[in-house]
C-alpha positions in Angstrom: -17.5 -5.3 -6.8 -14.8 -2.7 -6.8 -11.4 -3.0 -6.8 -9.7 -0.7 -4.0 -5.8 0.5 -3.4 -4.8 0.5 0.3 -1.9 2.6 0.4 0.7 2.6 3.2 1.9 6.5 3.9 5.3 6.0 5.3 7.2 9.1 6.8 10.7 9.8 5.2 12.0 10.7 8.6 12.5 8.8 11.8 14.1 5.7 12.9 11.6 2.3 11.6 10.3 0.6 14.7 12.7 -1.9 17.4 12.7 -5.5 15.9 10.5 -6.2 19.0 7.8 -3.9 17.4 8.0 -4.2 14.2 7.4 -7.9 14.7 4.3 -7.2 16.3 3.0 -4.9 13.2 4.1 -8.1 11.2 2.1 -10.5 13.1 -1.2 -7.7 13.3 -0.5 -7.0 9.5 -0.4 -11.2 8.5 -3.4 -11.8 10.5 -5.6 -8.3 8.7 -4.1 -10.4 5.4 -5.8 -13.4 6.8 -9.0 -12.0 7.4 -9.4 -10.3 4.1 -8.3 -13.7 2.4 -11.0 -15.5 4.5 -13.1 -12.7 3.5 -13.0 -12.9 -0.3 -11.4 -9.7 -0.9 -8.0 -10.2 -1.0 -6.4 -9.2 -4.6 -2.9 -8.4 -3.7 -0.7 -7.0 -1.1 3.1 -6.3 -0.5 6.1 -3.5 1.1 8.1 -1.7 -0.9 11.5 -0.8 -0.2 13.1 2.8 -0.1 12.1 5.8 -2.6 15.9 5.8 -3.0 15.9 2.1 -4.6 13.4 3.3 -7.2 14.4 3.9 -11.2 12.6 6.0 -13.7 12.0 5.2 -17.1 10.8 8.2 -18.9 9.4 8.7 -22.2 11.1 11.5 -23.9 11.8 12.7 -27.6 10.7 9.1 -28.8 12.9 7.6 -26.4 13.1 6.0 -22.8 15.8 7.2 -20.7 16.1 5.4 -17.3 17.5 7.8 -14.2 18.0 6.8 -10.5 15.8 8.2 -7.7 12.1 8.4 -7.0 9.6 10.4 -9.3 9.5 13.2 -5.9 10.8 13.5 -2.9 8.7 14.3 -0.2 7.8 13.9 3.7 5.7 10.4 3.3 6.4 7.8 0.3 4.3 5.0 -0.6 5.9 1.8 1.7 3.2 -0.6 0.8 0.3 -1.6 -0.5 -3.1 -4.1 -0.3 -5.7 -3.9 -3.1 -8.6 -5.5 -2.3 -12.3 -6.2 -3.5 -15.5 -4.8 -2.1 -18.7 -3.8 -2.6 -18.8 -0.3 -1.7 -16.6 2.4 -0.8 -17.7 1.8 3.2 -16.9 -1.4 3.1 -13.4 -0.8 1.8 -13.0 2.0 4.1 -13.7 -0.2 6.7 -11.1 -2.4 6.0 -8.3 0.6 5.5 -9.5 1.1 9.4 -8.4 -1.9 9.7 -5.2 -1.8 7.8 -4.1 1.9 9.4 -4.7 -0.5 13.3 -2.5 -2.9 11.8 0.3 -1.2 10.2 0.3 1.7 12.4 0.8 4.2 9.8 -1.8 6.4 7.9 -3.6 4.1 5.0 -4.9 6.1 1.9 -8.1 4.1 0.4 -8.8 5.1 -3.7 -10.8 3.4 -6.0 -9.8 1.9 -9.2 -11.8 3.1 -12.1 -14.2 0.5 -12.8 -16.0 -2.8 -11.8 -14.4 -6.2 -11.3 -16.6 -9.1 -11.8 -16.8 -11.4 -9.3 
């Protein structure tokens, strides 16, 4: 088995969904979190807030200087994130399809380097 990042490309522009929506996502995205559980290849999942709530810790010269902002600005951030466990890289594609139908937002699907036992 393979451990696999499920990353959630969130545009920088545009208004986030009506409440009425965005509960919907919820409920799709707890039930796609339900089924990878039941599954066995849940690891880990969870939202991030805002690039602009991020802090960077550098190292530099021997030391670690800490500034505000994101490490780069750009059109999409990283909102969220699932990794999960499976066999192959179809498999975990697979389940970024279903993540993307969920979330409603582009899903990038990368390996981690390695194997995971299990």
């Amino acid at each position: 088995m393979k451990h696999y990042l499920l990353s959630v490309v969130t545009p920088t522009d545009g208004e986030p969904p009506a409440p009425e929506v965005l509960e919907g996502i919820m409920r799709n995205v707890g039930v796609f979190h339900q089924e990878l559980q039941e599954a066995g290849a849940w690891v880990f999942a969870g939202g991030l807030h805002a690039p602009s709530t991020a802090t960077m810790v550098r190292p530099k010269d021997g030391a670690t200087p800490i500034t505000d902002g994101p490490y780069a600005e750009g059109k999409e951030y990283l909102g969220g994130l699932c990794i999960i466990k499976a066999p192959d890289l179809d498999a975990a594609l697979d389940w970024g399809r279903k993540a993307a139908r969920a979330i409603t937002l582009p899903v990038e699907v990368r390996p981690f380097e390695g194997e995971v036992e299990g």
